[in-house]
TIKOLTOR-661912 format. One record per residue (C-alpha): residue number from 1; residue in three letters; x negated, y, z. Coordinates in steps of 0.001 Angstrom, whole numbers. Example, Ala and Ser with C-alpha at 12.3 -4.5 7.8 and 13.67 -1.06 7.14 Angstrom:
<rs>
[r 1; ALA; [-12300; -4500; 7800]]
[r 2; SER; [-13670; -1060; 7140]]
</rs>
This chain:
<rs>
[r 1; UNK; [103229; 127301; -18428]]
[r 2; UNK; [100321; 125326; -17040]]
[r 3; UNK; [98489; 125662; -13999]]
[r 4; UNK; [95536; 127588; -14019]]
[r 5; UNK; [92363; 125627; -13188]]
[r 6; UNK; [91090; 127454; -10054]]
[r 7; UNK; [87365; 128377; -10248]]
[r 8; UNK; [84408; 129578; -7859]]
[r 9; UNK; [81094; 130275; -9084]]
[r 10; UNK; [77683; 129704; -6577]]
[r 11; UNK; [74453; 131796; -7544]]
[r 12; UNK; [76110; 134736; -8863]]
[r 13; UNK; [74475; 137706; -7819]]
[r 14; UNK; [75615; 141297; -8211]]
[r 15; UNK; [71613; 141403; -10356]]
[r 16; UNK; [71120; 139855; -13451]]
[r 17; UNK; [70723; 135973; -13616]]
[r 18; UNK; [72126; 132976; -15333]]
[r 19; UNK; [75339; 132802; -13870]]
[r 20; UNK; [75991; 136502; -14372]]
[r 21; UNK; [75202; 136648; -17636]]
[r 22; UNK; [76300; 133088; -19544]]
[r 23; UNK; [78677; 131686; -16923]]
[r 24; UNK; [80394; 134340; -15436]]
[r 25; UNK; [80965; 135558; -19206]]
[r 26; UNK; [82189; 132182; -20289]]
[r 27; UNK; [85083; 132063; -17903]]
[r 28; UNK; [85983; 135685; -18968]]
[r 29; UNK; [86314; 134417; -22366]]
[r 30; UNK; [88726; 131576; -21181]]
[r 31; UNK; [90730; 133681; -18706]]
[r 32; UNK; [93503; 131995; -20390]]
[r 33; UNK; [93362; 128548; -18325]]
[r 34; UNK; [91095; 129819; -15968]]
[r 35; UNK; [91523; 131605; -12365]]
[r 36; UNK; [87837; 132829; -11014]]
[r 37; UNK; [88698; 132538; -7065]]
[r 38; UNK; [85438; 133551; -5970]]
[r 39; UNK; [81683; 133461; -5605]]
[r 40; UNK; [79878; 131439; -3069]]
[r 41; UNK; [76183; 132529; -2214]]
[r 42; UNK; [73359; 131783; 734]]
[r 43; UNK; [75070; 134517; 3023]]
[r 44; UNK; [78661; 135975; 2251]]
[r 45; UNK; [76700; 139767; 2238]]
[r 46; UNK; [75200; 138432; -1236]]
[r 47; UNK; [78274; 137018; -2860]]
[r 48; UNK; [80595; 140131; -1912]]
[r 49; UNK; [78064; 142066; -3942]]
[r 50; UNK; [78610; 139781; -6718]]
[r 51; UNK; [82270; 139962; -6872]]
[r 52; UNK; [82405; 143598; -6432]]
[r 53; UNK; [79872; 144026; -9359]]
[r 54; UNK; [82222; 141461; -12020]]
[r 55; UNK; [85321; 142820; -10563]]
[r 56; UNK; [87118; 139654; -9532]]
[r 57; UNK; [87721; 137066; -7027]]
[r 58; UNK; [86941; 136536; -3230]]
[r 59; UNK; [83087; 136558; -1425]]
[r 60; UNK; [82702; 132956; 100]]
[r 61; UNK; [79831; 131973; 2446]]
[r 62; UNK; [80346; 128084; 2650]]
[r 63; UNK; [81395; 125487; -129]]
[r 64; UNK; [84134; 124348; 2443]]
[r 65; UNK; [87016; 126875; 1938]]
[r 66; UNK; [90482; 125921; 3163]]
[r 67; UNK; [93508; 125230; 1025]]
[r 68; UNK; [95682; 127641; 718]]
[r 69; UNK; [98912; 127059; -1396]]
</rs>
């Protein structure tokens, strides 16, 4: 099996907007070859709410995340 390209979203907020209701959707729909790790927002308080309201992945507050194997 293939390795899952890893994913992280920025902008998608727990409200309704265009990565919560095209994008986020989108990579649903592909789940297959796709891993959603997270969302990263202005402050991590934001982009906790956001992947507590789609159910998936980690709350980032900086672009810069460390590797983790």
């Amino acid at each position: 099996m293939a390795a899952k390209m890893k994913v992280d979203m920025r902008g998608l907020t727990a409200e309704r907007s265009w990565a919560s209701t095209a994008n986020h959707p989108a990579i649903r729909a592909l789940s297959e070859g796709i891993e959603f790790i997270g969302a990263v927002n202005s402050n991590r308080a934001s982009a906790e709410r956001a992947v507590k309201a789609v159910g998936m992945g980690r709350a980032f507050d900086s672009v810069i995340v460390p590797h983790t194997p």
